[in-house]
N, C-alpha and C positions, 0 to 999 in steps of 0.2 A: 245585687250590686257586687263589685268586684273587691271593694276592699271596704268590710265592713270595721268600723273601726273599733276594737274592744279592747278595755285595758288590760285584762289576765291575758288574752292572747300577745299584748305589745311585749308584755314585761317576761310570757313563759319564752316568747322569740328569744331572749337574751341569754334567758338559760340551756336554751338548746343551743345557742350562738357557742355558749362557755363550755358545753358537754361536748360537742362537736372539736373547740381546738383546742381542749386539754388536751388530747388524746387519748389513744387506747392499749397502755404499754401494760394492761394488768385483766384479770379474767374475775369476774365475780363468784362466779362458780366455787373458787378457790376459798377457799377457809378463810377468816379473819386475818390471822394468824402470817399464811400465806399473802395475802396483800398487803398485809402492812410489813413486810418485809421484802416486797417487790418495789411497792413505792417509796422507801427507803433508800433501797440500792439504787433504784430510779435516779433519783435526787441525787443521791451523792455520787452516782457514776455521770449524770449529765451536766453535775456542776461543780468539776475539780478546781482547788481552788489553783490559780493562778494559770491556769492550762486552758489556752485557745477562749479567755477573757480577762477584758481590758479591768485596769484597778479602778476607773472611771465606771465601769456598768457594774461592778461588784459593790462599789461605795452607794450604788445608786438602788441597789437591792432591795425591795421592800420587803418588811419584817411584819405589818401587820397590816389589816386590811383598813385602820384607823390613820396611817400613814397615807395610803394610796388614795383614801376619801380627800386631802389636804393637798393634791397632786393639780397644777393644773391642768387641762384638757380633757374631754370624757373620753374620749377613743384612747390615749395614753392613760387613764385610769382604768379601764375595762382592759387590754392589754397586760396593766401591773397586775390587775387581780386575776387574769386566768394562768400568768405564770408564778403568781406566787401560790394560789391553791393546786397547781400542778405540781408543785415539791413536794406538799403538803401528807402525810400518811394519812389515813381515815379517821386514826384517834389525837390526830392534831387539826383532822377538819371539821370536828365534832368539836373541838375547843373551840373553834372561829365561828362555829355557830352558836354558840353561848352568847358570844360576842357583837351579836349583830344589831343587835338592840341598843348598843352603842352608839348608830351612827346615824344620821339626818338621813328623813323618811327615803326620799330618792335615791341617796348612795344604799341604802340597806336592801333596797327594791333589786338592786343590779348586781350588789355584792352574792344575797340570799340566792339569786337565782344561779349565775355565775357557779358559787360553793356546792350548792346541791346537785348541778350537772355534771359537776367532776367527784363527789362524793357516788353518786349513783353507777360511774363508772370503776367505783375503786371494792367499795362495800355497800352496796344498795340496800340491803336488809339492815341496816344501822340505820342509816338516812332515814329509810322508812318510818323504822322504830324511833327516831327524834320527832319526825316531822308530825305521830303522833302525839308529840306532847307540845305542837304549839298553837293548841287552839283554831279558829280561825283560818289563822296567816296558813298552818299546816296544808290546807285545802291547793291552796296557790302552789306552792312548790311540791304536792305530790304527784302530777303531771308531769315536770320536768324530771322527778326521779324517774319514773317511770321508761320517761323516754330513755335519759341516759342509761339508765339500767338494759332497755331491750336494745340500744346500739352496738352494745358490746354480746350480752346474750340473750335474746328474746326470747328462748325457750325458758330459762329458769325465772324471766321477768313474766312472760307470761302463766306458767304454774303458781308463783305468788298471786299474780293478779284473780286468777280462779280460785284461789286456796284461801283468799281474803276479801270474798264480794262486799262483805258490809263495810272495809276499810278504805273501801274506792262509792259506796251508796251515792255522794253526792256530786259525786263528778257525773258532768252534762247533764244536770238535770233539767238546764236553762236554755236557751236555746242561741246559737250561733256562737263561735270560739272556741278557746278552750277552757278549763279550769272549775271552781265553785260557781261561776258566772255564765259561764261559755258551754255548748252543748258539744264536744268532741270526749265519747267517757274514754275508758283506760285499756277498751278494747281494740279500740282504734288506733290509739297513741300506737301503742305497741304494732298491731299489724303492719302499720306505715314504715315503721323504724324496720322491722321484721321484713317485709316486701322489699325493703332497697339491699337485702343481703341475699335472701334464697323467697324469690315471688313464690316459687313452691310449698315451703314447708309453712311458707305464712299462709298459703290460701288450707292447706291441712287445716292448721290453729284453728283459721276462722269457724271453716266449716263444724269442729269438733265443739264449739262455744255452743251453750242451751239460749245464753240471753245476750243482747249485744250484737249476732252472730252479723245480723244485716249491713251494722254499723264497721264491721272489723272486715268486712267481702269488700266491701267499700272501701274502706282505707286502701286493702290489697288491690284492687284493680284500678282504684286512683293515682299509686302512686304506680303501677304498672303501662299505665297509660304517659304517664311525663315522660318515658322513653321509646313506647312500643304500644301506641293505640292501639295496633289490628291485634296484638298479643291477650289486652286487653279485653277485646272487643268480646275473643273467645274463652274470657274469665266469669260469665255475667252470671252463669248458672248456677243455682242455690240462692240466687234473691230473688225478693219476689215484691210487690208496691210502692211505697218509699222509695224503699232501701234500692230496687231496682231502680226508679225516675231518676233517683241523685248519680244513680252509678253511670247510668244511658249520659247524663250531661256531663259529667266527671271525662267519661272517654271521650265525648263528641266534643268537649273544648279543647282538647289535646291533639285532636284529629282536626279539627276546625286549625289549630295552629301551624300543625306540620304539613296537612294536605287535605286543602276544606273537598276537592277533587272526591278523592275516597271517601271523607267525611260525609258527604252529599251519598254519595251511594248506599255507602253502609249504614247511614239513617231510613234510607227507604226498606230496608231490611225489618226495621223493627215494627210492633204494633204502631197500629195508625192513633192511637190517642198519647203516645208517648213520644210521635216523631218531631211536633213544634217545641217540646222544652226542648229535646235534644240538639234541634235545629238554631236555636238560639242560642243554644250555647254552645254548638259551632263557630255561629258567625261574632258572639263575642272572643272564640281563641283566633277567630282571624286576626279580627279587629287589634289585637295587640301591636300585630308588627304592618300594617295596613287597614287604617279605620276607614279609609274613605273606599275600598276593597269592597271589607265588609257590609257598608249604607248601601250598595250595591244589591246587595243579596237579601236585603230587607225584607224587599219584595216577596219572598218567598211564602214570608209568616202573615197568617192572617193576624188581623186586630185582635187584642186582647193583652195577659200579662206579658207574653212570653216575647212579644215583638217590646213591649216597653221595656221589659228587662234590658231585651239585642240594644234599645235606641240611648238605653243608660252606656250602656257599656260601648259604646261605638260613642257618644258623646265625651264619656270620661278619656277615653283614648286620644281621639283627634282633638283634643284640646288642648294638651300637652304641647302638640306640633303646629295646630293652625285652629285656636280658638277660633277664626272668622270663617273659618269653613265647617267647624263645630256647631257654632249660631246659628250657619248658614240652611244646614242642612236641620236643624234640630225644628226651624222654622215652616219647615213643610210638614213634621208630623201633623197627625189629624187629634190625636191622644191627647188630652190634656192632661192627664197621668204622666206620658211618658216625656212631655213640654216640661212638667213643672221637676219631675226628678233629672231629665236634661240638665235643665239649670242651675240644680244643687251641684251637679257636676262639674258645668261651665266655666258660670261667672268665681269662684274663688280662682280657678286658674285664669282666669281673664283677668281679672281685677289685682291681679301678684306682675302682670305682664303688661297692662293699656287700662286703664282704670277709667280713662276717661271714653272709650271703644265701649265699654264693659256699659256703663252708665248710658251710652247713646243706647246700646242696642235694649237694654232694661226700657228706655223710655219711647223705642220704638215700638211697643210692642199694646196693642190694647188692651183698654181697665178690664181690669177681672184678675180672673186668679193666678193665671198665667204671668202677667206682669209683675205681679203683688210676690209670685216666687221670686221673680229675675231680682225685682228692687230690695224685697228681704235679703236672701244670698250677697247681692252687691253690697249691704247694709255692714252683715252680719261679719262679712270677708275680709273687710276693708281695715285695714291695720294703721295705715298712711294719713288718711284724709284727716280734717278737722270734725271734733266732733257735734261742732256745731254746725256743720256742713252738713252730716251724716241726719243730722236729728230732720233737720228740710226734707230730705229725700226719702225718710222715711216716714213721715207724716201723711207723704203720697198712697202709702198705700190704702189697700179700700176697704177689704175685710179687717173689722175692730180690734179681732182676737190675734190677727198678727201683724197688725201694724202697734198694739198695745204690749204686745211682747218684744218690738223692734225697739219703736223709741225706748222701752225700758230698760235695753240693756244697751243705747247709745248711752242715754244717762250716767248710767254705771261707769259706762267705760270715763265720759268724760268725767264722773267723781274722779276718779282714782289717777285722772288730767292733773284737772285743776276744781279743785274742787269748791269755791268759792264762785267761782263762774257758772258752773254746773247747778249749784243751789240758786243764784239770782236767775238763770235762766226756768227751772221747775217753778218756782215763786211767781217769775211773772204768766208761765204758762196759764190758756183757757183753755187749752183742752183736758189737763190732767184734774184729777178730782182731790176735795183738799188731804180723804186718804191717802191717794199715790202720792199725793208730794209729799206727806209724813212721810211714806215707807222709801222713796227714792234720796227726800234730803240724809234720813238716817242711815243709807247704806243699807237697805234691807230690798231692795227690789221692788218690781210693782204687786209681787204676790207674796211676798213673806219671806223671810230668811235670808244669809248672807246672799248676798249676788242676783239677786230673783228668782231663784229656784225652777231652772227647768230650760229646755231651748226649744219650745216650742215641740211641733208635733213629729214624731217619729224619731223624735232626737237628734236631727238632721241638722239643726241650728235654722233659726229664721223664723221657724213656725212656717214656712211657706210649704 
């Protein structure tokens, strides 16, 4: 899938967001010493008082990131906090990190990350050395140092990162993302940041890595491909399995985007049991800017993961533009793998767009498991409708365990309605057992704990 959705990567996007538009008006390399008297003069040469600003944006200045949290707007709160920790010295960004603890969980999430990616760019080796003292949390923002640290200098971000394996041990251990959660470790971070300055001296790094090295070639030629596929193409040597398969798809969806032409040829170049992942993930970079292009080329891939992957990512696309040509075409696959993850794709874009198109085509479709996705999805999506509407349609479906997880979390939702209707509705039910209606009238779900615990299978939401 295209856009897997993980929290550490949502929330490390923000800090790379804030490390990116502080700027880069300071060297890490440079002594303590030295930086904090760069960003000093920074500050007070780029904000003379009365010269070329109004007494209205100077009155409006923010002085602490406790202030900016109180700020209407999130885009104008994210805004105040990367220009006010862009004045900031490093041993007044280490005050604000003290500080963070202060603030309601969400704002601290954006403040934390925001602080860290302009600290990384100012005194990375500080940052580091805080970030080991917070525990846990510490895990989350040492990715974002990381990166900001090799955007400015990746050589001396990547000799810490070598000189310190056991202070990076948990990064990627998990698999997809970034962070304690996320499987992108700290060799990668950096080669990426590293490859958009000198593709060269990053592909050296990689190659020069004992452990990691697969994951960090990778970065290098992934991010050399988002401008120059064939450059790439001729980057691939020194991987070898994995590390190879991910890289062959990394270039061929980049190639598949700018010219699927060449991408088609130069997949036939590589070994024959590596050419369908690459090939599908071709026709998924087509599929971005031309999904009904790319259904085109389907044909290519035989049956199996790598065409359901193309038929995900050719659904997720053309959905966006023409839900009913999305349905349309999702309807002739033969897969019911790549039917039922189809419609995880679908129906929430249909159902935000024609809810009641969404529901026909759900119900046009025959009992099994197939349907039982569309109408969970449709269920699960559904923000608008009543939830005593929802509970009907989803009673429809046929397998126990996820039409048992659907109406559970209709209930929920309609608790948190009206919750008085919601209980005389669980009461009079005959299908629930008089367990579940303990556990749904108390606000515990049908399996335990606040909210029901869980969305069904693969985490997808639905169970379907």
């Amino acid at each position: 899938m295209k856009n897997p959705w993980i929290f550490p990567a949502a929330t490390l996007l923000v800090g790379a967001v804030g490390g990116y538009i502080s700027g880069k008006n300071t060297s890490p390399a440079a002594g303590s010493q030295s930086v904090e008297n760069t960003s000093t003069k920074t500050r007070s040469s780029s904000r003379p008082e009365g010269a070329g600003e109004s007494a209205s944006k100077r009155a409006n200045r923010a002085t602490s990131a406790e202030e900016i949290a109180r700020r209407p707007g999130a885009s104008n709160r994210i805004q105040s906090l990367m220009e006010f920790y862009a004045g900031l010295t490093p041993s007044q960004l280490e005050e604000e990190a003290r500080k963070l603890d202060n603030l309601p969980m969400n704002e601290r999430i954006m403040a934390s990350f925001l602080l860290f990616g302009r600290w990384a760019e100012t005194d990375p080796t500080a940052a580091m050395a805080f970030s080991n003292t917070m525990g846990f949390a510490g895990g989350f923002v040492r990715p974002t140092i990381l990166q900001g640290w090799a955007s400015v200098d990746p050589a001396s971000a990547g000799k810490y990162y070598s000189s310190n394996p056991r202070e990076f041990a948990m990064m990627g251990m998990f698999g997809g993302g970034r962070g304690p959660m996320g499987g992108q470790g700290g060799a990668a971070i950096i080669a990426s940041e590293w490859a958009k300055q000198d593709p060269t001296a990053a592909l050296a790094w990689a190659n020069s890595l004992t452990t990691e090295k697969g994951q960090a070639l990778s970065s290098v030629v992934g991010e050399v491909a988002k401008t120059d596929p064939k450059k790439a193409s001729e980057m691939l040597a020194g991987l070898t399995g994995d590390d190879l398969g991910r890289a062959y798809s990394s270039v061929a969806a980049q190639y598949g985007a700018s010219n699927f032409s060449e991408a088609q040829a130069w997949i036939k170049t590589l070994p024959a049991d590596d050419q369908a992942r690459a090939l599908a993930a071709a026709i998924g970079g087509l599929s971005n800017s031309d999904p009904e292009a790319a259904s085109k080329q389907l044909a290519q891939l035989p049956e199996g993961d790598e065409r359901d992957s193309a038929v995900s990512d050719i659904v997720q696309d053309w959905a966006r533009v023409n839900p009913q040509a999305a349905a349309d075409f999702l309807k002739t696959q033969e897969s019911e793998r790549a039917q039922r993850d189809g419609l995880r794709e679908l129906m929430p874009v249909w159902v935000s767009q024609n809810a009641t198109a969404a529901l026909a085509y759900a119900n046009s479709l025959p009992e099994g498991n197939t349907r039982d996705s569309a109408i969970g999805s449709y269920v699960w999506s559904n923000n608008s409708a009543n939830p005593a509407d929802l509970l009907i349609i989803a009673k429809t479906i046929s397998d126990d365990g996820d039409r048992s997880r659907t109406v559970g979390m209709t209930y929920m939702r309609w608790m948190r309605e009206d919750e008085t209707a919601a209980k005389a509705s669980i009461e009079a039910s005959t299908d629930l057992s008089d367990e579940e209606k303990q556990r749904l009238s108390e606000g515990r779900g049908m399996w335990g704990g606040p909210g029901g615990g869980g969305r069904g299978r693969g985490g997808r939401g639905g169970g379907n």
